[in-house]
Structure formats: C-alpha cells, structure tokens
C-alpha positions in Angstrom: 16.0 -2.8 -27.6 18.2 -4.5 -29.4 20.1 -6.3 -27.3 17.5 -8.1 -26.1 16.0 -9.0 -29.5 19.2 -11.0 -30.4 18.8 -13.0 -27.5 15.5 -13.5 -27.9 16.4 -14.9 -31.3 19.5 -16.4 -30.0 18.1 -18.7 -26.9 14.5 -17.8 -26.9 11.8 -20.4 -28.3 8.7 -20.4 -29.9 6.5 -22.7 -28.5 2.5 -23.9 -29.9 -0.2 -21.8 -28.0 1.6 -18.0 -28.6 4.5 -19.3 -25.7 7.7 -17.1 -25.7 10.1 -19.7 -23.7 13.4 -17.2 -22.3 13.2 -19.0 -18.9 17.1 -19.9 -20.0 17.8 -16.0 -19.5 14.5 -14.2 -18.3 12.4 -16.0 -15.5 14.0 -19.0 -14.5 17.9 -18.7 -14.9 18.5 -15.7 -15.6 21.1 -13.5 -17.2 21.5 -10.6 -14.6 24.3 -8.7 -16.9 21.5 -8.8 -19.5 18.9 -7.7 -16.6 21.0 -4.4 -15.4 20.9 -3.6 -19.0 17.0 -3.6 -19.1 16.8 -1.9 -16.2 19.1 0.6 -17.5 16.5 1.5 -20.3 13.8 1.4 -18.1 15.3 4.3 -15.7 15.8 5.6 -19.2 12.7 5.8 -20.4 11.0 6.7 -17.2 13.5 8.4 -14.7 11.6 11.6 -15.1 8.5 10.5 -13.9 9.3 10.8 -10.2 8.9 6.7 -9.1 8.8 6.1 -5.6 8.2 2.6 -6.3 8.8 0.0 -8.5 5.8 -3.0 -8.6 5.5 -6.3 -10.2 3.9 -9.4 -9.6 5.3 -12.8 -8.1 7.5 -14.3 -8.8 8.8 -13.7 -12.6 9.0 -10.5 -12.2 11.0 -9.4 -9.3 14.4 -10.2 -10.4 13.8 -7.5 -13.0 11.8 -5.0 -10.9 14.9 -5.4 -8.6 17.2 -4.3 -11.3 15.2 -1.4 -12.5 14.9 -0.4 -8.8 18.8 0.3 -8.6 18.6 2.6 -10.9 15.8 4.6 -9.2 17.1 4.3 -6.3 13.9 3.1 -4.5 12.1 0.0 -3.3 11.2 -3.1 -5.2 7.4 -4.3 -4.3 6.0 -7.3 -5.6 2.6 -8.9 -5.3 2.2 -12.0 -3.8 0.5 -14.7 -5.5 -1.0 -16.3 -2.2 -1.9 -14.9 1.4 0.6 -15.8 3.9 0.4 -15.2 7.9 3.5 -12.6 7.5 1.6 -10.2 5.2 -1.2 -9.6 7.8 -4.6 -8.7 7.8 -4.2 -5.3 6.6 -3.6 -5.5 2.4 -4.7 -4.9 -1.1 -5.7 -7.5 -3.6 -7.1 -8.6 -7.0 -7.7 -11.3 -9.3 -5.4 -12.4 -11.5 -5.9 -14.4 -15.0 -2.6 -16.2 -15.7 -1.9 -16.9 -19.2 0.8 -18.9 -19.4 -1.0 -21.1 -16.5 -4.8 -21.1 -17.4 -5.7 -20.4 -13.9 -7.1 -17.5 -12.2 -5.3 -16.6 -9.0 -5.5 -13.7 -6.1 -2.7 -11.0 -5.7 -1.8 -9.5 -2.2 0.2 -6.1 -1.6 0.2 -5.1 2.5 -1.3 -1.6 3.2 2.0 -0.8 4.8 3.9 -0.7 1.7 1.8 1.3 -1.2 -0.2 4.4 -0.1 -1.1 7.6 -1.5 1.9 9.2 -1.5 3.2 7.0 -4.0 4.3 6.9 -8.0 4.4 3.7 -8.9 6.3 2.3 -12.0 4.7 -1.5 -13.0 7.2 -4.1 -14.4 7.1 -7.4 -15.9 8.6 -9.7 -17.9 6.0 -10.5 -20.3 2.8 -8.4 -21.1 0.5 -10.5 -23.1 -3.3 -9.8 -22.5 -2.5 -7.5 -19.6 -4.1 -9.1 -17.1 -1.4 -9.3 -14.4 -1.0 -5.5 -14.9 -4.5 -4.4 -15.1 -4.4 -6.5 -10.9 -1.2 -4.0 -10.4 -3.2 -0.6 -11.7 -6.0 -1.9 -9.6 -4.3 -2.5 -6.5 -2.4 1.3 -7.3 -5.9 2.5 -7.8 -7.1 1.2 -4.3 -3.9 2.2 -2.4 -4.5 5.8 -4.2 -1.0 5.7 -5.9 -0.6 7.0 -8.9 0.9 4.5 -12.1 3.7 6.2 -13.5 4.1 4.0 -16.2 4.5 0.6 -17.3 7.7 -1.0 -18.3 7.7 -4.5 -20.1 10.4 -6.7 -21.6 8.8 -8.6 -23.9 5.4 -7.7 -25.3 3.7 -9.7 -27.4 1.5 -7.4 -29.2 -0.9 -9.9 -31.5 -2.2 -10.6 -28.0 -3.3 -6.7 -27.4 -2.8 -5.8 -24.1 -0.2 -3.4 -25.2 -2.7 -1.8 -27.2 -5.3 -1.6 -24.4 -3.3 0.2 -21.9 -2.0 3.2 -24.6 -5.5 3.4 -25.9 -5.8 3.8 -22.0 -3.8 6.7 -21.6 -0.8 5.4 -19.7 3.0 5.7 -20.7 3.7 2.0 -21.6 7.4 1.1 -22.4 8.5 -2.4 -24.3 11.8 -3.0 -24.9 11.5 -5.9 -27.2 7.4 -6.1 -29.1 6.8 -9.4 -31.1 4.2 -8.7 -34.3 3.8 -13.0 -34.1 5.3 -16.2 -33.8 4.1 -18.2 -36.5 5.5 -21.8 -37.1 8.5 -21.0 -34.4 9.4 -18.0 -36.0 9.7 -14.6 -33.9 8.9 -11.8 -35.9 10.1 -8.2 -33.8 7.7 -4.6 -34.4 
C-alpha cells in the first residue's frame, strides 16, 4: 500500500537490531486518518471471507483492529497480555515471544468472547517472526474458530514469518513488506 510506504519513509526509522520505529504514527501516537485507510484495505482484501471477529494482541494492535472492525461491522477482540480479576476463570491462553521486548509473555482471551461459531480475521501492526500470531491461531484453534486470514501493516519479511504462515496455507495480507533495513535504509518488496 502505498500510502503507507511513504510514511514509512517519511517518519519511520531504522533502528540497529532489525527495529522499524512508526510509534510517531503506528503504536504509540497514532495517525487515525492514516489508520481508517488501512482498515479500509483490509475489509478490502478480506470482506468476502465472512469475519465475525476481528483479533489482535495487546496493546499495539487494537487501535488498528478497531479500525478494520468498522468496516466489518463486527467486534474488536484483543488478547490480554496479563490475567486480570475481570477476565475470570474461564479463558484461552498461549505463550507469547515478544521481539521487540526479548521476553516471553502469556496471552489471555475469555471463553465468552471467541467460540466455535466464529471467523476470525488476526491483525497487527508488525509481523516479524510471527510469534504473536502463531498465540492468536492457537488460541482460534482452541476456541474452535476458524482464522480467516491475517492482515498486517508492516511485515518485515527478511525475518520470515510472512513466509511461514503462506507456506502454511492461510490467506496472509501486508500492506507495506520490507525486503531489509540495512544501514537505516528501508528497502519495500
């Protein structure tokens, strides 16, 4: 997607250790004129897959999964990151390897809010090694939902989780795929 490759180039920075810093736009502040837009594509891409659902993880993710969810007209669900009193006893979970924070962590969705009967369309902001989503397909695969796809912003592909999951089978969706990032420069698919 174009529009979100010039302002990848624009504000986004290449940081040592393969680190795509957008949090001016993306993840931290973030540019929700620019989101709509990439949730616009997504419904594009996937608004013939019957999505009940849209999933992510917290908390980078949900401002996004929110926008895509307007244009399916259906709920935003995100993983927690930690087990709190309010999400009850009753709830799906995996573990999680977070690049960008070296740390392995535990993902919680309640029972209550993913089942069978749903068709789930995973989101994120970044898909890297995969790991966050390969928690989301597992916690689809325990609640029995069925993973419609997988939408991304920003894939970095030299880090092959990208790869893995269409090797896999499953309709994956990028909107903006880095080849590298070499000495600070961004080089787009």
């Amino acid at each position: 997607m174009k529009l979100l490759e010039e302002r990848i180039l624009s504000d986004g920075l290449a940081l040592p250790g393969s680190v795509l810093k957008v949090d001016m736009f993306l993840n931290h502040q973030i540019d929700f004129s620019l989101l709509k837009e990439l949730g616009r594509e997504f419904y594009n891409i996937f608004g013939s897959e019957n999505v009940t659902k849209i999933l992510t993880v917290e908390a980078s993710g949900i401002a996004l999964a929110c926008a895509a969810a307007e244009f399916f007209s259906v709920p935003a669900l995100f993983a927690k990151k930690g087990l709190s009193k309010n999400i009850g006893s009753d709830y799906y979970s995996a573990e999680v390897f977070s690049y960008t924070k070296g740390s392995q962590y535990t993902i919680y969705v309640s029972k209550k809010y993913l089942s069978e009967r749903d068709r789930v369309l995973i989101i994120d902001d970044f898909l890297a090694t995969g790991a966050a989503l390969d928690g989301l397909c597992d916690i689809c695969a325990r609640a029995g939902a069925s993973v419609a796809g997988i939408g991304a912003a920003i894939e970095k592909a030299f880090q092959g989780g990208g790869k893995r999951f269409r090797e896999a089978g499953i309709k994956l969706a990028s909107l903006a795929v880095i080849e590298s990032m070499d000495n600070g420069k961004i080089v787009f698919n």
